[in-house]
N, C-alpha and C positions, 0 to 999 in steps of 0.2 A: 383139194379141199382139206383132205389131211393135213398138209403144210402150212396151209392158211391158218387152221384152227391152234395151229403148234404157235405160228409167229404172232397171230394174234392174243396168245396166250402170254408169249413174252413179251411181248411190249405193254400189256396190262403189268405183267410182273416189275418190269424196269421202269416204269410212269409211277407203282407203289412203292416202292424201293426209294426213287426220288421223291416223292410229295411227302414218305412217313420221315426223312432221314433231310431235311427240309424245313430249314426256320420260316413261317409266310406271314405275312402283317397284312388281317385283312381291319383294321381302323387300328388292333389293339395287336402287337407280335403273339405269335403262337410256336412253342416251342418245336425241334423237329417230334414228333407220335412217334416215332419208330423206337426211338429208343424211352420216350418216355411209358412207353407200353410194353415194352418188351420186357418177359417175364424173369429173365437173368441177370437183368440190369435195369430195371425202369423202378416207376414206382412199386411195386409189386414188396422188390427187397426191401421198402422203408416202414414193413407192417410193425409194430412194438411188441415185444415183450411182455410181458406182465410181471415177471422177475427180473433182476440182472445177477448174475451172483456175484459173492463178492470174489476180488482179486487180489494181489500183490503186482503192482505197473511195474513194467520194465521198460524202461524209459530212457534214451540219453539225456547225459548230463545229472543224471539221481546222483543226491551223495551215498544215498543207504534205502534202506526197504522201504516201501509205502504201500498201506493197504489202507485201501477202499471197500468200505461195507454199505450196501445198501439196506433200507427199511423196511420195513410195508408198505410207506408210503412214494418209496423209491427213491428218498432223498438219502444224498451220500455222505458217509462219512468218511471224512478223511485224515489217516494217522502218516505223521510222519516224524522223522527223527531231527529235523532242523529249520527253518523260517525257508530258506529256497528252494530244497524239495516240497514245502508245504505246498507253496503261492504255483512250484511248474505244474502240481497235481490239480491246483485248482483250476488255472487254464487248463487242460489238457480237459479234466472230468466236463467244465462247465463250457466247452468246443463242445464234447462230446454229447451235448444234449442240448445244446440252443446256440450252435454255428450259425447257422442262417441269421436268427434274433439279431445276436451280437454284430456278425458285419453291416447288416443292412440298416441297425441300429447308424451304426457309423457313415456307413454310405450317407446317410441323411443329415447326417450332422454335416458332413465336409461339401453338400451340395452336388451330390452326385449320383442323384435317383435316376438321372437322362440317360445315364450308361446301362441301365438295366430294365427299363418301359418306355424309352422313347421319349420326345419332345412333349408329351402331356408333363413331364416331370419339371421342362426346363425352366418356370415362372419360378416355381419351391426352390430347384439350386440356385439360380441367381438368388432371391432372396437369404439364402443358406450362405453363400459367399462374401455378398454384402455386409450382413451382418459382421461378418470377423469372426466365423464360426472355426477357423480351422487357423486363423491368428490367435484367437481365444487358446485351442489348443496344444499349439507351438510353444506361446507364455508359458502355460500349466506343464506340457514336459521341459520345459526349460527349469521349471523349477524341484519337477521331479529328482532328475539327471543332477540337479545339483547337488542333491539329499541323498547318501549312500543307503540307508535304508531304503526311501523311494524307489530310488534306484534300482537297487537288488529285486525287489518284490515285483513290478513292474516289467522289469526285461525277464524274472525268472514265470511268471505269468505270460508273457508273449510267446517264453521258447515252449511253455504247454500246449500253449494253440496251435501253434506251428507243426505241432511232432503230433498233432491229432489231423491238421492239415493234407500233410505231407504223408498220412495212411490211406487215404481216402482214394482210391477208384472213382468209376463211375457210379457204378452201382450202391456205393456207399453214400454220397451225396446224400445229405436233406431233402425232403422232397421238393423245398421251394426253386431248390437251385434246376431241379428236372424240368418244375412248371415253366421257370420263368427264362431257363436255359443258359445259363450263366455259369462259371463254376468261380469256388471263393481265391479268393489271392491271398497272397503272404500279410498276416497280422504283425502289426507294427507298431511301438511302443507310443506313436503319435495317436492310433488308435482307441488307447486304454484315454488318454487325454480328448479328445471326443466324445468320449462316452458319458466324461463327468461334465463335459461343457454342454452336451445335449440334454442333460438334468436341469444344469441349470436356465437352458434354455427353456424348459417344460416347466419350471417352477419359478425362477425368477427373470422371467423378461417382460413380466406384464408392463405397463406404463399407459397414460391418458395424454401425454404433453400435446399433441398437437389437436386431441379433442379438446382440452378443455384451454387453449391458447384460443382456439376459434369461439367456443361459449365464451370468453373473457371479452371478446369483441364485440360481441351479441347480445350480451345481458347485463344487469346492473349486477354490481361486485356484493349488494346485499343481497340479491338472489341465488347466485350463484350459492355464496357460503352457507344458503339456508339448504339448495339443490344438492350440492358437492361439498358437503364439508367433510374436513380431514378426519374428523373424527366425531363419529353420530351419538357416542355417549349413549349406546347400548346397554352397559353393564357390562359387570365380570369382565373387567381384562384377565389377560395370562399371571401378571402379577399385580396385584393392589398395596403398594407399599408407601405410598401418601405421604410423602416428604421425607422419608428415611432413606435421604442418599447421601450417604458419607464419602463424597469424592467430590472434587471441585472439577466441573465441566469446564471442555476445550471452549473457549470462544472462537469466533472470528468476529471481522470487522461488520459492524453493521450498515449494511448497504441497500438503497433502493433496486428492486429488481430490474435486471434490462431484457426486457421483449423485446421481442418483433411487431410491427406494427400493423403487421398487413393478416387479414383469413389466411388459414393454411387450405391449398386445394388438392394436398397428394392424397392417396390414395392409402389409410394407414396400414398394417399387416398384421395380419386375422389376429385375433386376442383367445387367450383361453377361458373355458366359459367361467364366467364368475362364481358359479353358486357349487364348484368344485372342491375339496379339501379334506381332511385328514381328522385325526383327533388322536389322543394319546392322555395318560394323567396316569399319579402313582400314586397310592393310598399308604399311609403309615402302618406300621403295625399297633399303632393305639386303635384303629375302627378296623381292622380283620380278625377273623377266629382264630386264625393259628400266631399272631402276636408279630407277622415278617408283613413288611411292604410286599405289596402286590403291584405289577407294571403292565400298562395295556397299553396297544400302540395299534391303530385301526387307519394304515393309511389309504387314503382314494385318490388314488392314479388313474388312468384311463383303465377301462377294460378293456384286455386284450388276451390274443390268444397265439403263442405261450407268454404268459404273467411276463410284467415287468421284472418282478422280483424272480431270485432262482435261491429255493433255502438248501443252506449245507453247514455241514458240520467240521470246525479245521480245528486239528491238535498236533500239537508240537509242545516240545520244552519250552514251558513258558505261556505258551497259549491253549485256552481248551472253548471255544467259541460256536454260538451255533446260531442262526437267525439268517436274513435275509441279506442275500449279496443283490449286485448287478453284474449282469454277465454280459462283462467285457473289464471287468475293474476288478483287482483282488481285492483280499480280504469282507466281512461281515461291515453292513452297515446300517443296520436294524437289527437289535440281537441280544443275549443274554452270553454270561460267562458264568465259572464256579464264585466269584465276588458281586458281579454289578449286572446292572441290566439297563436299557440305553434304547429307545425310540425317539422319531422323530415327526415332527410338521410343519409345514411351508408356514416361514415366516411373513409372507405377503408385503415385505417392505418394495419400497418403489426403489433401483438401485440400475433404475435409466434415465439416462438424459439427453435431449435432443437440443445441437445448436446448429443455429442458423449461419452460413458459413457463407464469406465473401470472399470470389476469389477476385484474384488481378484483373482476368480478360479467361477467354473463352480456353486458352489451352487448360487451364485450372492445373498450372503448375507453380502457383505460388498464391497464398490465401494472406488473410489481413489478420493480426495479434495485433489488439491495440495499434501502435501508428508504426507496426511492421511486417514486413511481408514476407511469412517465411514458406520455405518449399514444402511442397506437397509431395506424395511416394504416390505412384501408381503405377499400378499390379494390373496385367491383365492377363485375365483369367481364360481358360481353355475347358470349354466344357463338349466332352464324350456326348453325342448323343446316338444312342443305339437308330442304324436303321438311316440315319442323316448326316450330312455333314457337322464337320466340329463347329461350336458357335465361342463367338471370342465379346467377352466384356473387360471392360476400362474397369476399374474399383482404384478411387482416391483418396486416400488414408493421413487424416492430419493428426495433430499430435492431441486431438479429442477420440478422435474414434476413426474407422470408415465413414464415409459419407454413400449415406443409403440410397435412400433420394435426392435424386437429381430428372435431367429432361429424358435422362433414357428409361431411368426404370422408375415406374409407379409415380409418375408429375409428370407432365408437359411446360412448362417454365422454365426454362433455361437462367434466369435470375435467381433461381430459389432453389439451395442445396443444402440438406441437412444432416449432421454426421451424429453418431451414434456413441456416445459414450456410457460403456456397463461393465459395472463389475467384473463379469466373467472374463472380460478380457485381461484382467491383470493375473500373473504371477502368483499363484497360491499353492497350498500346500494339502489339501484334502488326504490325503493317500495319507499321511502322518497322523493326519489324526485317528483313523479308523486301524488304523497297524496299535495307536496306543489304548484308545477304547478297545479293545479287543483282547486287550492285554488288561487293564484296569481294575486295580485291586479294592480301590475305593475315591469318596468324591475329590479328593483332592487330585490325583490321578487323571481322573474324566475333566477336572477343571482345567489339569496342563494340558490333556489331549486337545479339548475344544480350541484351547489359543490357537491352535495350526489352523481353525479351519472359515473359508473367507466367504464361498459362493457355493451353491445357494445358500440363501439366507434358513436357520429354519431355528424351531423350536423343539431343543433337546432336551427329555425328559429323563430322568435317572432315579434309579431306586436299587438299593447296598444290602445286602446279608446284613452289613452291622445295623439296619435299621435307618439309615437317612434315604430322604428321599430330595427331588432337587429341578428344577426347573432352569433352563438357561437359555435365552433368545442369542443365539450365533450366526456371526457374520461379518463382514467388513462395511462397516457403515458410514457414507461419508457425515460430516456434521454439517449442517443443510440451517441457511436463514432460512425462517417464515415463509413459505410458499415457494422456496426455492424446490427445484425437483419438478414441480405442480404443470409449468408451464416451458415450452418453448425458449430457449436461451439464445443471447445475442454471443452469438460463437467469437465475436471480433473483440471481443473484453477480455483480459486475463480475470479479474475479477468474479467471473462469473463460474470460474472455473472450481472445481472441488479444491476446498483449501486444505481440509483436515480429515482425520479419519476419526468417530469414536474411538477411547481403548479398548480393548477389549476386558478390561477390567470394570468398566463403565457401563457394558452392555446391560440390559435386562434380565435380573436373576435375581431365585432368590433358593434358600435351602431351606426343607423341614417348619414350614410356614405351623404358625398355631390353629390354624382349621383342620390341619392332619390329611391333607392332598393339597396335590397339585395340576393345573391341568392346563390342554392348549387344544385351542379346535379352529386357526385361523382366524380368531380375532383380533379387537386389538392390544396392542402387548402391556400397555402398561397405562397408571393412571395418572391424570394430565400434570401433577408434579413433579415429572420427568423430567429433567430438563433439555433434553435436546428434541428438536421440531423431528418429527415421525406422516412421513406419506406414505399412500400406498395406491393401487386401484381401486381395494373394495377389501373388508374385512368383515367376515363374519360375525352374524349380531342373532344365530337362535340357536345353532348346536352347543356355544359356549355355555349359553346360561341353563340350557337344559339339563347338561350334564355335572353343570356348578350345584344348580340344587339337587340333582339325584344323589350327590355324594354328598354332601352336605347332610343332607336325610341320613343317609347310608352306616348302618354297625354291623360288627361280625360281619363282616365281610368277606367272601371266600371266593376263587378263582369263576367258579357259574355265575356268581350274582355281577362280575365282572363281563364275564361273556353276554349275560341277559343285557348287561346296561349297552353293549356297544350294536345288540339288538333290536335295541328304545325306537319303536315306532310315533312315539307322539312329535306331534306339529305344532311347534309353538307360536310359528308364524299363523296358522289358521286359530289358534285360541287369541292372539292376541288381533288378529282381526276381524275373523266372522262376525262378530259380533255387533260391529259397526258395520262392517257389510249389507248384514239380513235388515236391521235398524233404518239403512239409505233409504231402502226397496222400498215403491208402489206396488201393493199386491192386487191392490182390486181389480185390475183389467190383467190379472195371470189366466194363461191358460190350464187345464189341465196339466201337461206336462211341468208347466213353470211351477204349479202349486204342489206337483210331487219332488220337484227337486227343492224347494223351499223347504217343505217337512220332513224330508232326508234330512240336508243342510241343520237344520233346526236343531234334530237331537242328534246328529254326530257327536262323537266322543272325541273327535281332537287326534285319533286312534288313527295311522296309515298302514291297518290292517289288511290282509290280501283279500280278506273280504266286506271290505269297506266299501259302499258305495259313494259315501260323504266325502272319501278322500278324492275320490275321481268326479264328481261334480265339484267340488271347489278347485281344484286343480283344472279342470275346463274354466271354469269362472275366472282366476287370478290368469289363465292365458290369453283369454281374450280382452281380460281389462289392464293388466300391462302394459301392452303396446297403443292401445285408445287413451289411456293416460301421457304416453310419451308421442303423441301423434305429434308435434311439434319437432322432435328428433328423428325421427322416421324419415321424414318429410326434406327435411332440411337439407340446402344445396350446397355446404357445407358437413365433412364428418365431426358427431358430436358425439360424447360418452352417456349411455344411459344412467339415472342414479339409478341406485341401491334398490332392493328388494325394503328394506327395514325402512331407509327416508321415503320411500312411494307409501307405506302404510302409514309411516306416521305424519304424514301430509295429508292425506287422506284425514286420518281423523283431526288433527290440528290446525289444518288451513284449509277446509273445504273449497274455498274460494279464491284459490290461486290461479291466477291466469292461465295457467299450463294443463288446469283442467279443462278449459273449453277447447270442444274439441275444431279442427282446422277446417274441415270440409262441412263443416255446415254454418248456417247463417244465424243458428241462435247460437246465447253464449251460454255455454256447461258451465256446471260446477259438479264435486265430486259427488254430489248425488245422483244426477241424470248418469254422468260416466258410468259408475254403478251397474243403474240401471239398464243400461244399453249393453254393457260387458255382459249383467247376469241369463241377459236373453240370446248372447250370442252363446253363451257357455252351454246354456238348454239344448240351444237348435246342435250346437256340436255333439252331444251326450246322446240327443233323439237321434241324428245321421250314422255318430258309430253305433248304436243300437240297430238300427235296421241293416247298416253293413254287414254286424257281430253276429248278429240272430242271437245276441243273448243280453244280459243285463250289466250295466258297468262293476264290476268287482275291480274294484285297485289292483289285482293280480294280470287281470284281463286287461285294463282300460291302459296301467302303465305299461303293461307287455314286459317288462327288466326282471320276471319271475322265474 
């Protein structure tokens, strides 16, 4: 019995031994326990800090001393004696605090989340490949590698990661690497160009062409422009400069557009939400107290956790810089100096275009140009997937783009193949420009830096110790007929093809305006005596002008009164609507509950205060009557782009009796009144159901949960 109790003792021992020291996939991988628990080595060693002290790195490859000081806030400062011990301390410090972030950042970009979760990830890489996500980034170091500064900065930044890499144990490891059992591999200067092409992934790849190629089939061309116009004439663009353009614009030839003729029925690829973005503006020293520009930059990226951005401080002879990097990319790219100071926001231009692409015959190794037929390159691709066999996809690459869809991925049509041509895939220089803002002693300086810079599109804001302030919309902009861009292109034309670029001297800018700011919050950029045609998804039409007249209003102005305004709770979308909303409404047959959200409703202040209630019943209200207003799109067996947030209200009160408000599944015919009204009782019945769920009363704090 003795014996038995001994051997039964070890075989429980050596069954624990294996199951904790043992990766097991019961739907989702599950790391080996053994070592992830184990107190010498597991997560236990990745508890933080609350200080780090500072140091002096002893680093290969240093030309001379480098010391790193930490804050309060635990953000580094970093002193060095020359640009390439700067950039190796900035890799090495910003490894040393968001490795994981940074590869996996990358991982995602190059499509190869399946090496590290398995086959739930492989839909997202193929789509991550297709695209030309890591062609994208081959271009951008090609053009790096070719720039000696780029250059230097770039590899002197990868040999940081690397020699923070190459420290690392087990038990040092990020905790993600422990969860998800993987450990990181060698950073690579192909890496740092991923990083910037996955920005512009996240900020400039939005597009409609095949939604609204399919509405172009469906509706009449004056509905359409009234549903989807290019430009809703809002108010407040970025710049208002009304015929004062001293530069004679690129033409091309003027030509009718060539579509496709047929519904598109692929399957398009997820959008970013619309009602997403940024804001930034810089006041003169004519309306502040202390007589200096003042610059705020309030950008909205996704929440996450650790932050997109990672802030640090880099001094060297010549540069003393401090603001927001990305970690995987050197130098500052949000930020102030001892001269200038320099934020940014997504430009929203449309800088995608999809053509429909004719090949020969089924090998799809020669496609049609006009009346000839040239080769096609395809790539196929080997995708890692943890846990499963390798999976292998075809990608066919014409001199437009990759071709995305086709019969294998996201279509079943074997006739219908469309390739992808955007911006990001070309040759740019970003890395140059933020080496020379960073250095920048004033506007003329930040104006040579900007030429460098292509993709993402965005709006750079600036503001100078000597007093100028300065606005500039940057990026590489094709010059686009009249609804070119808009729609689906006949791939088999030369003609259709981008002929010209704006110059960059031509772009959207202006300096030291006579209202004494300047500002950008995702709208549109400029007013219609621009001359070159301007598309995009969707452009903001209520942050802009809230914050155009708060500063307008605005003297003596001081850095708080700047923090309050980027804290401005008012809704100007619900002032400029409520009020035809409550107006639509049948009260007489309201219930109790509809008659207390009515009289909330009623005297709201417009306020999305934490303890508003008025903000969380209209926000029930506009969510249930959004989608009952676009029931037709919903519906539709065809994909279609929904409008705007701004044309849905101002249709509502300007054309109550547009077709698109009756709704589909019933047999009477709506208009925006009944819609309304049938929204405002579902928005009740939602507000009574989280109430009795909440057991409490809707406060905006509560009801939005983001508190």
């Amino acid at each position: 019995m003795k014996y038995l109790k001994v051997g039964v003792a070890f075989i429980i021992t050596l069954s624990l031994v294996y199951v904790l020291n043992r990766s097991w996939n019961f739907g989702s991988p599950i790391p080996p326990l053994g070592k992830f628990l184990d107190p010498f080595g597991g997560f236990w060693q990745n508890a933080e800090t609350k200080k780090i002290p500072d140091e002096t790195l002893n680093l290969n490859g240093l030309k001379a001393e480098v010391i790193i000081r930490y804050d309060s806030l635990l953000i580094p400062h970093i002193f060095a004696q020359n640009d390439d011990d700067l950039y190796l301390a900035q890799g090495y410090i910003t490894a040393r605090n968001r490795l994981w972030q940074m590869e996996f950042q990358t991982h995602a970009a190059a499509g190869r989340i399946s090496e590290i979760i398995g086959d739930a990830a492989l839909d997202y890489d193929r789509t991550q490949r297709r695209r030309g996500m890591v062609y994208a980034a081959e271009n951008a170091l090609q053009a790096m590698e070719a720039d000696p500064i780029a250059a230097s900065m770039v590899s002197s930044y990868t040999q940081g990661i690397n020699q923070y890499i190459q420290s690392l144990d087990y038990k040092d490891l990020p905790l993600e690497y422990k969860l998800l059992g993987y450990e990181p591999e060698e950073w690579t200067n192909l890496k740092c160009g991923l990083l910037l092409k996955n920005m512009a992934l996240t900020l400039n790849s939005g597009d409609k062409d095949l939604e609204m190629t399919n509405a172009l089939k469906l509706f009449d061309k004056a509905l359409i422009d009234l549903v989807w116009p290019d430009n809703e004439n809002a108010g407040d663009p970025i710049v208002d400069n009304t015929g004062n353009w001293s530069f004679t614009p690129v033409t091309i030839d003027s030509l009718p557009l060539a579509l496709p003729d047929e519904l598109v029925d692929v399957k398009p690829l997820e959008k970013s939400p619309p009602d997403v973005g940024s804001n930034n503006w810089a006041v003169s020293g004519t309306k502040t107290h202390h007589g200096a520009p003042i610059l705020s930059n309030d950008p909205h990226l996704s929440l996450s956790l650790p932050s997109i951005w990672y802030v640090i401080h880099l001094q060297a002879p010549g540069v003393n810089v401090m603001g927001a990097s990305l970690p995987g990319s050197p130098a500052v790219i949000s930020g102030f100096n001892d001269s200038i100071a320099w934020g940014v926001t997504n430009a929203q231009r449309d800088l995608i275009d999809w053509y429909k692409i004719e090949f020969k015959d089924k090998s799809k190794r020669e496609y049609k140009s006009d009346d000839v037929w040239k080769p096609a390159r395809q790539v196929v691709e080997t995708f890692k997937v943890k846990g499963k066999p390798d999976f292998y996809d075809t990608i066919t690459f014409t001199h437009h783009g990759p071709v995305l869809y086709d019969e294998r991925f996201k279509g079943d049509n074997e006739m219908k193949h469309f390739a992808l041509r955007w911006i990001a895939h070309d040759p740019s220089e970003e890395i140059i420009t933020f080496f020379k803002l960073n250095r920048a002693k004033n506007h003329a300086e930040y104006m040579d830096a900007l030429n460098h810079y292509a993709s993402p599109a965005q709006n750079f804001v600036f503001a100078s110790v000597s007093g100028d302030i300065a606005m500039r919309i940057q990026g590489r902009f094709p010059v686009r007929r009249k609804e070119e861009g808009k729609y689906i292109l006949d791939g088999t034309l030369t003609r259709t093809e981008w002929q010209a670029f704006i110059p960059n001297e031509q772009n959207v800018m202006y300096k030291n305006p006579a209202r004494g700011f300047v500002s950008s919050a995702n709208q549109y950029p400029v007013d219609n005596t621009y001359p070159y045609y301007i598309n995009a998804t969707s452009y903001e039409a209520y942050r802009n002008r809230r914050i155009n007249k708060l500063l307008s209003e605005m003297s003596d102005i001081t850095p708080r009164d700047m923090m309050e305004l980027q804290f401005d709770n008012y809704n100007l979308k619900a002032e400029e609507s409520l009020p035809t909303f409550l107006n639509y409404l049948d009260t007489t047959q309201f219930t109790q509950a509809q008659k207390s959200a009515y009289t909330i409703l009623k005297s709201w202040d417009y306020e999305n205060d934490v303890n508003s209630e008025g903000a969380s019943y209209y926000e029930a209200w506009w969510d249930a009557l959004f989608p009952l207003v676009w029931d037709e799109i919903k519906n539709s067996k065809v994909t279609l782009d929904y409008p705007t947030t701004y044309t849905t209200i101002k249709l509502i009160k300007e054309k109550p009796d547009l077709s698109f408000f009756d709704i589909v599944d019933t047999p009477k015919k709506e208009t925006a009144r009944e819609v309304i009204q049938q929204a405002f009782i579902t928005g009740v019945d939602a507000i009574e159901k989280w109430k009795v769920d909440h057991k409490k009363e809707p406060r905006w704090a509560d009801f939005k949960d983001t508190f």
